[in-house]
C-alpha positions as CSV (number, residue, x, y, z in Angstrom):
1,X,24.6,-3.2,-64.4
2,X,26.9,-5.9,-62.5
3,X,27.8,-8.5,-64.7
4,X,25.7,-11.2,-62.6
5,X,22.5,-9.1,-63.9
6,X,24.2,-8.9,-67.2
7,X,24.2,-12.9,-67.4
8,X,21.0,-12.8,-66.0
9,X,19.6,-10.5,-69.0
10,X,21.2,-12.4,-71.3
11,X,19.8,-15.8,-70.4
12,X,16.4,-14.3,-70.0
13,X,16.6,-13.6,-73.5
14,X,17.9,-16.6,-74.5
15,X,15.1,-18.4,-72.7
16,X,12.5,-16.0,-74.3
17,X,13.9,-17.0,-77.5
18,X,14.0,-20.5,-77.1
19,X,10.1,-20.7,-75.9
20,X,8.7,-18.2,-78.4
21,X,10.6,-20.2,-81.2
22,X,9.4,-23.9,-79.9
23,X,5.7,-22.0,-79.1
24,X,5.4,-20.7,-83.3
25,X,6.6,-24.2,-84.1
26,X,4.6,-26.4,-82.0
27,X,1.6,-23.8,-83.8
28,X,3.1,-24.7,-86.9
29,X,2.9,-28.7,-86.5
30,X,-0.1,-28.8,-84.8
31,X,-1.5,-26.9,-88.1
32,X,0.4,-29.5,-89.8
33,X,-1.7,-32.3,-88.2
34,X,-4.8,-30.8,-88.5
35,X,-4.7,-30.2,-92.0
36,X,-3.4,-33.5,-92.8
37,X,-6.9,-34.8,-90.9
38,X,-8.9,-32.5,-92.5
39,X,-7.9,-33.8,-96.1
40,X,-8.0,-37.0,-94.9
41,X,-11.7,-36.7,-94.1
42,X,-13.0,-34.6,-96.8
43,X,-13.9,-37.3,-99.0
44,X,-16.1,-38.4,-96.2
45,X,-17.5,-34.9,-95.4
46,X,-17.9,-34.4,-99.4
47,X,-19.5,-38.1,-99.5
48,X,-22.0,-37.0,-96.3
49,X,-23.1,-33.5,-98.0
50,X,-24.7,-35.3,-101.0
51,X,-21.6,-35.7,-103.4
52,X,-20.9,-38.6,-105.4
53,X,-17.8,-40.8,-106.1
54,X,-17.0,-39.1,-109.3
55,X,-16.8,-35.7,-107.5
56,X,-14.8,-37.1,-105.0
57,X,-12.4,-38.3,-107.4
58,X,-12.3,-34.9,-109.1
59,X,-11.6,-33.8,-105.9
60,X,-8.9,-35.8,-105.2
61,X,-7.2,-35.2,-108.8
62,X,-7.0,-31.3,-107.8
63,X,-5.9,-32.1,-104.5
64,X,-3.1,-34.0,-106.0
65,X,-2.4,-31.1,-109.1
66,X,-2.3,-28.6,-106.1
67,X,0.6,-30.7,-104.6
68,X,2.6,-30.8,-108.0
69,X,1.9,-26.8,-109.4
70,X,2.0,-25.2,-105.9
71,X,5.8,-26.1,-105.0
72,X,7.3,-25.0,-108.3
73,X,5.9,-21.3,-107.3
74,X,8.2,-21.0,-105.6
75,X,9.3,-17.1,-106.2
76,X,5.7,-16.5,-104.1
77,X,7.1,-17.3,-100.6
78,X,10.6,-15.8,-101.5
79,X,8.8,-12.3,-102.5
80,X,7.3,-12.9,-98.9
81,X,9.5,-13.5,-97.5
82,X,9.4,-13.6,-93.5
83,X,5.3,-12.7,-94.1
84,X,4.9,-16.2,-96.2
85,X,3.9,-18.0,-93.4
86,X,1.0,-15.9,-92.0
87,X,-0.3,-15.4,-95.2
88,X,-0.5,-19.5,-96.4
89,X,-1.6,-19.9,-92.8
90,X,-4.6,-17.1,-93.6
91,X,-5.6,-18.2,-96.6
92,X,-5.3,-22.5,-95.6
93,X,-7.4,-21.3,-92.2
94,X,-9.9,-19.5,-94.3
95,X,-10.2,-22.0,-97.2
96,X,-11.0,-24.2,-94.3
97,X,-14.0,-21.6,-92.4
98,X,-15.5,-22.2,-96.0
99,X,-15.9,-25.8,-96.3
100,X,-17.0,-25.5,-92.3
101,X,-19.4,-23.3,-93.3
102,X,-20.5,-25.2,-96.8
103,X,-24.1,-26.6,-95.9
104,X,-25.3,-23.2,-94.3
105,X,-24.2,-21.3,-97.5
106,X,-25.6,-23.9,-100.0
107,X,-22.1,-25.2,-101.3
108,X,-22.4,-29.0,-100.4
109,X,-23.1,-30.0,-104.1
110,X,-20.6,-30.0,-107.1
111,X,-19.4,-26.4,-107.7
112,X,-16.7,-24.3,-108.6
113,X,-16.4,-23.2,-104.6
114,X,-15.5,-26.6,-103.1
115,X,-12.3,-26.2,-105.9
116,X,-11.8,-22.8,-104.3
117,X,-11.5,-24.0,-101.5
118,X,-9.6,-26.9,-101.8
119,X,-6.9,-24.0,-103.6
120,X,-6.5,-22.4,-100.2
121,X,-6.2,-25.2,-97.9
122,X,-3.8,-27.1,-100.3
123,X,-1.2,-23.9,-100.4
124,X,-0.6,-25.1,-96.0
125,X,0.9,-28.0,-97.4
126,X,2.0,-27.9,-100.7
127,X,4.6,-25.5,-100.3
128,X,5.8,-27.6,-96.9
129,X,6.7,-25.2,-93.9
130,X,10.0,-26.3,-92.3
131,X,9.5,-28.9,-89.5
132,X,12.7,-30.5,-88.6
133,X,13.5,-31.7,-85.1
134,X,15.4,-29.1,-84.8
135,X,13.0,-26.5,-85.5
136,X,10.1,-27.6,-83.2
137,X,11.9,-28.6,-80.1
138,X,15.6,-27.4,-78.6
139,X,18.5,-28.6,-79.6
140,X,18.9,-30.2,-76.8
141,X,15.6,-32.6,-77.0
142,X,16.6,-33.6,-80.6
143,X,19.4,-34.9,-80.2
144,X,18.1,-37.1,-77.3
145,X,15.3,-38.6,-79.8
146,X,16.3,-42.1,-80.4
147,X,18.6,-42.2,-83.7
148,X,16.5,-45.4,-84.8
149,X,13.8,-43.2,-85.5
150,X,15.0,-40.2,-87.4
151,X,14.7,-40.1,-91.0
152,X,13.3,-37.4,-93.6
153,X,9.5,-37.9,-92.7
154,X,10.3,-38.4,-88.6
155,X,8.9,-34.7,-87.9
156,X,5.7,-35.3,-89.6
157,X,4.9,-38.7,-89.1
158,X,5.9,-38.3,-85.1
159,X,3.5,-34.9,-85.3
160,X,1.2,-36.6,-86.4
161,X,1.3,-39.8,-84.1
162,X,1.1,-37.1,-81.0
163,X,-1.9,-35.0,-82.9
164,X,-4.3,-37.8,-84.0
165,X,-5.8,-38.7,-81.0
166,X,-6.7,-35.4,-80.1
167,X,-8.7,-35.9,-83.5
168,X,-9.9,-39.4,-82.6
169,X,-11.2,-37.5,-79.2
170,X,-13.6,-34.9,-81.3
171,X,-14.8,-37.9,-83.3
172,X,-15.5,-40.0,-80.2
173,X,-17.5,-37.1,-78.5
174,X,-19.1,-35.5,-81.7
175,X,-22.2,-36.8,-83.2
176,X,-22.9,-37.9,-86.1
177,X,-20.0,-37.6,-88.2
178,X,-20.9,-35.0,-90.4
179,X,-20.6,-32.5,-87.2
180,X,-17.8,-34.5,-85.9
181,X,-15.7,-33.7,-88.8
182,X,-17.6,-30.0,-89.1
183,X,-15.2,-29.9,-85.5
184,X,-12.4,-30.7,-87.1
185,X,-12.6,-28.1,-89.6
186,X,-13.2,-25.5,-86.9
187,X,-10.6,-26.7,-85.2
188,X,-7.8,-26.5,-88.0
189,X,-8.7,-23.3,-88.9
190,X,-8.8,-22.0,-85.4
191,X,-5.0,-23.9,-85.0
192,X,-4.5,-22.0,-88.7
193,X,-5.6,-18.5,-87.2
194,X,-3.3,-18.8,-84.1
195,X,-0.3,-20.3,-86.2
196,X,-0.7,-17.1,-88.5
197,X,-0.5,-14.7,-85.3
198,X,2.3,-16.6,-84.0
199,X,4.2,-16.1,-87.0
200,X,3.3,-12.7,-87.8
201,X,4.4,-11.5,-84.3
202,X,7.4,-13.5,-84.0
203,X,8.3,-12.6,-87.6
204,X,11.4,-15.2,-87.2
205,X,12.8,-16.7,-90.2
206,X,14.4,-19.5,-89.0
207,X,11.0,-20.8,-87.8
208,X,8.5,-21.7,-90.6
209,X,10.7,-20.5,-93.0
210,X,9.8,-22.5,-96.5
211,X,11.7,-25.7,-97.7
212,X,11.0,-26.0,-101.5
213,X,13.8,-28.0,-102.4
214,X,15.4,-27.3,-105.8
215,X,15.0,-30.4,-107.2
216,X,11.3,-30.6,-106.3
217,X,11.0,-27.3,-107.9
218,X,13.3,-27.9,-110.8
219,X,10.7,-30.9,-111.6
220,X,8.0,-30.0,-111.7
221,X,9.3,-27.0,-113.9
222,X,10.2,-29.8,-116.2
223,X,7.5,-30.9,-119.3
224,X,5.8,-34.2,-119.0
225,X,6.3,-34.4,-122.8
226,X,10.0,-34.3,-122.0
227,X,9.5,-36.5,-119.3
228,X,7.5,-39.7,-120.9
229,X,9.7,-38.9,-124.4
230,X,12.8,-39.4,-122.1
231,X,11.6,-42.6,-120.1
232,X,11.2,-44.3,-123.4
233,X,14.8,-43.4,-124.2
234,X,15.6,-45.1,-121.3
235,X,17.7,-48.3,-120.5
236,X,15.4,-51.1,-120.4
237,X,16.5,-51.9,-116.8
238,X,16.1,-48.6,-116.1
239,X,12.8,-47.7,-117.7
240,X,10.7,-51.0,-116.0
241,X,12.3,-49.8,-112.5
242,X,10.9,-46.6,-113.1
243,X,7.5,-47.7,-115.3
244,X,7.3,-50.4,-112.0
245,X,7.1,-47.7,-109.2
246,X,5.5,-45.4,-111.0
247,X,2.2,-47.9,-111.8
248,X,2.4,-48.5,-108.0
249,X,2.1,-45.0,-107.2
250,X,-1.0,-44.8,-109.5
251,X,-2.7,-47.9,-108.0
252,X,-3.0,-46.1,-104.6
253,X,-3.6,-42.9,-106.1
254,X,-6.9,-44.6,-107.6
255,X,-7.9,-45.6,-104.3
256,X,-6.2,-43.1,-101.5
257,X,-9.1,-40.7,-101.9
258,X,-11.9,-43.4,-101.2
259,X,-10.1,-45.1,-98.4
260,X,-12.2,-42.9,-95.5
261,X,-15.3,-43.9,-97.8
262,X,-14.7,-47.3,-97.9
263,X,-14.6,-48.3,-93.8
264,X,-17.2,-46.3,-93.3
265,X,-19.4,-46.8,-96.0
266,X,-18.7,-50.1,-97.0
267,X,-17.2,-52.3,-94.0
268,X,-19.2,-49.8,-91.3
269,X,-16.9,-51.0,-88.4
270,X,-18.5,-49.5,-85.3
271,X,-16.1,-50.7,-82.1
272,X,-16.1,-50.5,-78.1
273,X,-12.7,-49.8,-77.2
274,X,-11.1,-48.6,-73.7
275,X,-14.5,-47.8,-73.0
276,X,-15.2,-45.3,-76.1
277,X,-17.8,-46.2,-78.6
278,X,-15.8,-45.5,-82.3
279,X,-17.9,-45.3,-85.2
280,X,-17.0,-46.1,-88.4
281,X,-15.6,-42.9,-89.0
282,X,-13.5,-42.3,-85.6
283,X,-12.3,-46.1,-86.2
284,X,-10.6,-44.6,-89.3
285,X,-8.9,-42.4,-87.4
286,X,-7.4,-45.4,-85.5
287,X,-7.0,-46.8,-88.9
288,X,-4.7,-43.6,-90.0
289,X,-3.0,-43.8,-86.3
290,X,-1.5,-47.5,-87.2
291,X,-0.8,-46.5,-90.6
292,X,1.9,-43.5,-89.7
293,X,2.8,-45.0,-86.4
294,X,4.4,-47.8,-88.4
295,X,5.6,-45.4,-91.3
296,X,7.4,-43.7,-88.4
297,X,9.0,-46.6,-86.9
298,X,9.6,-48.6,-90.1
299,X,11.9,-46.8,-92.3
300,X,15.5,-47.6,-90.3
301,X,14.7,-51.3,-90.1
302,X,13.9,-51.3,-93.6
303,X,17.2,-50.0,-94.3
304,X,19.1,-52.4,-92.5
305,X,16.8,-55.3,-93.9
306,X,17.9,-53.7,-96.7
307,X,21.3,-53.9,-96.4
308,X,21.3,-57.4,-95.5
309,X,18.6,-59.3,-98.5
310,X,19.4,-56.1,-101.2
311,X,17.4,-52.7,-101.5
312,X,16.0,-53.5,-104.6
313,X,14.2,-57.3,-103.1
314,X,13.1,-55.4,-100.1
315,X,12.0,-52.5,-102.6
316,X,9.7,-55.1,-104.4
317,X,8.5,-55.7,-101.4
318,X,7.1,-52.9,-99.9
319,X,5.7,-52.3,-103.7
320,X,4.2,-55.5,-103.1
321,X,2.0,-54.8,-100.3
322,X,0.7,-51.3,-101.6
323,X,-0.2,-53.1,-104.7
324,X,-2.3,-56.0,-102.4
325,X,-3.7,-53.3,-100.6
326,X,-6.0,-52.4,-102.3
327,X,-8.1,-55.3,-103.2
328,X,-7.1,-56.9,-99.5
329,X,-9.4,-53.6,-97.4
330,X,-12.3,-54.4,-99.8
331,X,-12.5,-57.6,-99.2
332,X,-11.9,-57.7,-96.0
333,X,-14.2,-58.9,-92.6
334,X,-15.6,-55.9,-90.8
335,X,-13.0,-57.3,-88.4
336,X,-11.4,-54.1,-86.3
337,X,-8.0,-56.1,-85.7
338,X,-8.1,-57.4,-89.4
339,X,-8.6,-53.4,-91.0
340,X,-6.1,-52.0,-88.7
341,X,-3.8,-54.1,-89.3
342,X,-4.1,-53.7,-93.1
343,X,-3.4,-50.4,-92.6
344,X,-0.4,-50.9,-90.6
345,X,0.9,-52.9,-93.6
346,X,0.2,-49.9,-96.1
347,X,2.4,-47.7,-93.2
348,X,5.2,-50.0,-94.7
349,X,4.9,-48.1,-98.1
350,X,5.2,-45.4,-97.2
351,X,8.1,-46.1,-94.8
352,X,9.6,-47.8,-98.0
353,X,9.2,-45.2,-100.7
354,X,12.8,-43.9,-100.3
355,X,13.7,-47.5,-100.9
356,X,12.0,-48.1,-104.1
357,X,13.0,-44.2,-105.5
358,X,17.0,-44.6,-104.8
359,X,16.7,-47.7,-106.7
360,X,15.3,-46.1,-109.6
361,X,17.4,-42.9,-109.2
362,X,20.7,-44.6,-108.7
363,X,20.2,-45.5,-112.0
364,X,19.1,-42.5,-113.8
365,X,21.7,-39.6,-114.7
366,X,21.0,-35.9,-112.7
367,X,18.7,-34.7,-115.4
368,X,16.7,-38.3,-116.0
369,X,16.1,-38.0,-112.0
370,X,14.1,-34.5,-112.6
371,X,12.1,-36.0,-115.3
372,X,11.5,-38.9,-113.2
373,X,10.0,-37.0,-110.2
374,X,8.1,-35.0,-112.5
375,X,6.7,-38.3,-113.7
376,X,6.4,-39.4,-110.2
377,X,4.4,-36.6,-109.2
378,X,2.0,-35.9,-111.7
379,X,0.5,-40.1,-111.8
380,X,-1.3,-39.1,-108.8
381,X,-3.5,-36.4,-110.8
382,X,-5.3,-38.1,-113.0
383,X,-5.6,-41.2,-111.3
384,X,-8.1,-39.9,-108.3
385,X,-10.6,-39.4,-111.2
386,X,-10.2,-42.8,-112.9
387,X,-10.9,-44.3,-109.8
388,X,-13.4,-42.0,-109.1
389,X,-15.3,-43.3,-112.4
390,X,-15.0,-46.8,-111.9
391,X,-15.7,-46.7,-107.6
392,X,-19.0,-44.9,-109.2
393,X,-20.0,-48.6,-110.9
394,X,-18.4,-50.7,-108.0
395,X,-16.1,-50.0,-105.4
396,X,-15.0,-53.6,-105.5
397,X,-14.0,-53.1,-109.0
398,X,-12.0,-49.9,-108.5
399,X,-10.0,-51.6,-105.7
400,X,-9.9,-54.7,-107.5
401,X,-8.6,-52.9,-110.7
402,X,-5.8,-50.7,-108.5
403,X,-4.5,-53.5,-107.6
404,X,-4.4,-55.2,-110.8
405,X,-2.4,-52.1,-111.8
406,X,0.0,-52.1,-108.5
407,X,1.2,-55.9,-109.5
408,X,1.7,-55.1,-113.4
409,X,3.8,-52.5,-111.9
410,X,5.9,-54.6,-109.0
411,X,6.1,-57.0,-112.0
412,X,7.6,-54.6,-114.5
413,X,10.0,-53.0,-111.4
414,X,11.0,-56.7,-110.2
415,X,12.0,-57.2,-114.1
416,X,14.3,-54.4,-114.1
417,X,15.7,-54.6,-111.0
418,X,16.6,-58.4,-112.5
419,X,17.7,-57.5,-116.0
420,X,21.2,-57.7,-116.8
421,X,23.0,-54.5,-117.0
422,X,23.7,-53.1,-119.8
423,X,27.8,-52.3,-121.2
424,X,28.2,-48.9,-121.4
């Protein structure tokens, strides 16, 4: 061979690489997305086949004990290895087929199956397949992406800001919502399916390979006995920083599930926009896209805000306005512009959670932070049930009680982040 063809091979193969690479990734992400959507609607779905707000809530508590068991199993994947990928892919995509599938099989009501399922789907992403720039586009395109806009959640959120409205679509076509949504589920697990070929056939570890970060996993090794006897050890600076964020994240844990339920049940916002009839369950897509768009955007202006007025009073905050959130949606007009834009302000948690963290870390020592995030993570669990049990007597008074909650919390966070030091 000349050494022109040679070159030629060679950047054949390079090319081949390159595309089959950004192909399995682009399967992966779009997976990503259409999970994210599906869990984001199942309350609804759960809500339309008969179910009732304490179920819901149950749900929602497994959903969240999925999230903190799943990624300290980690030795799973690594005995995988390179075949970890197809397999949480298989079993996500068939968990999925299930709950499609639940009315024709008799399933719709409370049982032991809709847990079974929500076991499979949650193992996509609880365990977190890889998604950095890097991983889903060349090298090349990354670095191009505006520097503004990269932070730890930029993959994600920006996946999910180019996958929603090909979500929004199927509910815009679909009716009712029920079958809309039934879509959805089809559609995920059809994305899971072909994500778990591309994978298998590739069989590439450096694309989908599985990021359980050791700390993550070292935490939630951790006791919560060790946890809450440690955080009453604490500094009292320290211990209201941490008591302050962590009664935030259990105020939108008692109402995250029921959000879907809420503007569709309870405002029923049914729009004309751009020529599309949205009903009240496609306007919550819209509702989502305004949420992440600004959780994309948000985080590097928060940090320089940040820099200039002090993390810990922009940290307050953002704790702020996901403690108001709350009680704000549910008693808000049906007003589209008014909901949306509600939503957009709870996309400023989210893009300020590093915020309000680092401020409690930086003043923890390395093995106070695991106990912390062990802490962190587990609120969520039981607090989909409690809200669950009180959105059962009056959704009014569970969102009127999270929020309670959220500003006891920005209180006791705004206290420590005030309180004099202490002399070592």
């Amino acid at each position: 061979m000349t050494p022109d063809s040679i070159r030629r091979r060679t950047d054949a193969d390079r090319l081949d690489i390159v595309t089959g690479r950004t192909t399995a990734a682009a399967a992966v992400v779009g997976f990503d997305v259409a999970v994210f959507a599906a869990l984001r609607y199942a309350p609804e779905y759960l809500r339309l086949l008969g179910n009732g707000p304490l179920f819901i809530g149950l749900f929602g508590s497994l959903a969240a004990l999925t999230g903190l068991v799943y990624p300290a199993l980690d030795t799973v994947p690594d005995r995988l290895g390179s075949l970890a990928g197809p397999v949480l892919a298989g079993l996500a995509s068939f968990g999925l087929v299930c709950w499609l599938l639940a009315p024709q099989v008799g399933a719709g009501r409370p049982t032991a199956l809709v847990f079974v399922r929500l076991l499979l789907v949650g193992l996509w992403p609880a365990f977190d397949l890889g998604t950095g720039l890097d991983a889903v586009v060349p090298r090349y395109v990354a670095e191009r992406v505006p520097r503004a806009l990269r932070h730890e959640r930029a993959p994600r959120d920006a996946a999910i800001v180019l996958g929603l409205p090909a979500i929004l679509w199927v509910l815009v076509e679909v009716s009712p919502a029920r079958a809309a949504i039934q879509v959805v589920l089809g559609l995920a697990a059809g994305l899971g399916l072909t994500t778990a070929v591309f994978l298998a056939v590739r069989d590439d570890p450096t694309v989908g390979a599985l990021s359980t970060t050791s700390g993550a996993s070292t935490a939630r090794r951790g006791r919560l006995r060790g946890a809450l006897a440690a955080l009453r050890s604490l500094p009292r600076a320290s211990r209201q920083l941490a008591l302050g964020e962590t009664l935030v994240a259990l105020a939108v844990g008692m109402v995250s599930v029921f959000l879907v339920i809420t503007v569709t049940s309870v405002l029923r916002i049914d729009i004309e926009l751009l020529g599309f009839r949205f009903r009240p369950d496609a306007f919550f897509g819209l509702c989502l896209l305004a949420e992440t768009l600004v959780a994309f955007v948000a985080p590097r202006p928060l940090g320089r805000l940040a820099d200039r007025l002090g993390r810990d009073r922009v940290a307050t905050a953002v704790l702020l306005v996901a403690a108001l959130f709350p009680v704000a949606l549910v008693g808000a007009p049906a007003n589209p512009a008014v909901v949306a834009a509600l939503f957009a302000a709870f996309g400023l948690y989210h893009a300020g959670l590093p915020l309000g963290r680092r401020a409690v870390e930086s003043s923890l020592d390395a093995d106070d932070v695991d106990r912390y995030r062990l802490l962190r993570a587990a609120v969520p669990v039981p607090a989909a049930l409690v809200g669950g049990v009180v959105y059962a007597a009056s959704p009014t008074l569970a969102f009127g009680l999270a929020t309670v909650v959220g500003v006891v919390g920005v209180r006791e966070f705004l206290v420590g982040a005030t309180w004099p030091a202490e002399p070592s």
